[in-house]
C-alpha positions as CSV (number, residue, x, y, z in Angstrom):
1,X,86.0,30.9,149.7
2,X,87.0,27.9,148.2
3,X,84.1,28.4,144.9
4,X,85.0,29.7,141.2
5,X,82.3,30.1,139.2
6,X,82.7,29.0,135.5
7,X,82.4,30.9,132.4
8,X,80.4,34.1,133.0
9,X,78.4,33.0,136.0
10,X,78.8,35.5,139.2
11,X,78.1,34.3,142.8
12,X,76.7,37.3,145.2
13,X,75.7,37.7,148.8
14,X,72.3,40.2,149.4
15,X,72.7,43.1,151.1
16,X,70.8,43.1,153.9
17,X,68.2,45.8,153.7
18,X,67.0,48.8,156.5
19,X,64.2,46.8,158.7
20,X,62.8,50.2,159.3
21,X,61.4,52.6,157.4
22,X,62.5,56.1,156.9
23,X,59.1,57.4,159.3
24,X,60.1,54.8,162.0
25,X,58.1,52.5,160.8
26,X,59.6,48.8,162.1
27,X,58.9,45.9,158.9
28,X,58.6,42.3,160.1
29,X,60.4,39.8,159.1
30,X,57.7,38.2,156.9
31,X,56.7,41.6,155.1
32,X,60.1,42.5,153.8
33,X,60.5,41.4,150.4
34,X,64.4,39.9,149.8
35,X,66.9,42.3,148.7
36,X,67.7,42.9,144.8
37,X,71.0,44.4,145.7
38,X,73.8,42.2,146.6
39,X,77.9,42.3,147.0
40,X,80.1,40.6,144.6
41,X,81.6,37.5,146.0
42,X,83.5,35.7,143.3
43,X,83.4,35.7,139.5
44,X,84.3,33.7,136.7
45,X,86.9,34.0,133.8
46,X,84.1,35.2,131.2
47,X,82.3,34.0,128.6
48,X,83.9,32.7,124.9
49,X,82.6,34.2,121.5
50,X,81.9,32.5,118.1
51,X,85.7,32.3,117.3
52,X,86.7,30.8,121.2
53,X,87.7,34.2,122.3
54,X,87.3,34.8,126.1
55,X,84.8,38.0,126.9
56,X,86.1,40.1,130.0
57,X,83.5,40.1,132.6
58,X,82.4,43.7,133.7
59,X,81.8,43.0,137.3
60,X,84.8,42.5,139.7
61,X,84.8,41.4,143.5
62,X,83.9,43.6,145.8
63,X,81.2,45.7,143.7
64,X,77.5,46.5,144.7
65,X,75.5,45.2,141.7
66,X,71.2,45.1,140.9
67,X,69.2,42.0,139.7
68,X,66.0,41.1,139.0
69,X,63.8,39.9,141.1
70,X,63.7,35.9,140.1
71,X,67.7,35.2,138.9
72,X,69.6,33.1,139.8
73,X,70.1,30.4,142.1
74,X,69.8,30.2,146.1
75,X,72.7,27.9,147.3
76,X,74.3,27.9,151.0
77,X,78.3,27.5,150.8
78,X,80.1,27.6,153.7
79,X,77.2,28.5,156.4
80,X,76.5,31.9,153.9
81,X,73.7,32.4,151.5
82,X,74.5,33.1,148.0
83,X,73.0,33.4,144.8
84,X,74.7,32.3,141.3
85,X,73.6,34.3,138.5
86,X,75.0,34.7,134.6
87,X,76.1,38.2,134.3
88,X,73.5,38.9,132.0
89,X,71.0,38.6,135.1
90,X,73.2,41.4,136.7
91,X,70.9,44.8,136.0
92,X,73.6,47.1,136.6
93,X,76.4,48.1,139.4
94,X,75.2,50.5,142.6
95,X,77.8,53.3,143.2
């Protein structure tokens, strides 16, 4: 991907969630509600402090992560859907 995010904003893909339910139950399409658990795509440097100091980011490529339910904002690069979100909108990481 030809996208870096600045300071401490994340860009994630949503997982794609089960379209059946665990009884065999088949969800439509305009039911489901969209995921809240995506896949790290990119990620920028961080964040500065007070004194200009750069704040590692937590999250890395490649990890599962949780947000809520309105963050961030729905772009399309490259034919994909992705989300950019501060880390701060990030909930926690899945596994």
């Amino acid at each position: 991907m030809k996208f870096r995010p600045l300071q401490d904003r994340v860009v994630v893909k949503r997982v794609e969630e089960e379209s059946k339910t665990a009884g065999g139950i088949i969800i439509p399409d305009t039911a489901k509600e969209k995921p809240q658990e995506a896949e790290v795509v990119a990620v920028g440097p961080g964040a500065r402090d007070d004194k200009g100091a750069l704040i590692a980011m937590d999250v890395k490529v490649g990890d599962r992560v949780l947000f809520g339910k309105w963050s961030g904002t729905e772009i399309t690069l490259e034919g994909q859907d992705l989300l950019i979100m501060k880390e701060s909108d990030i909930l926690g990481v899945v596994g």
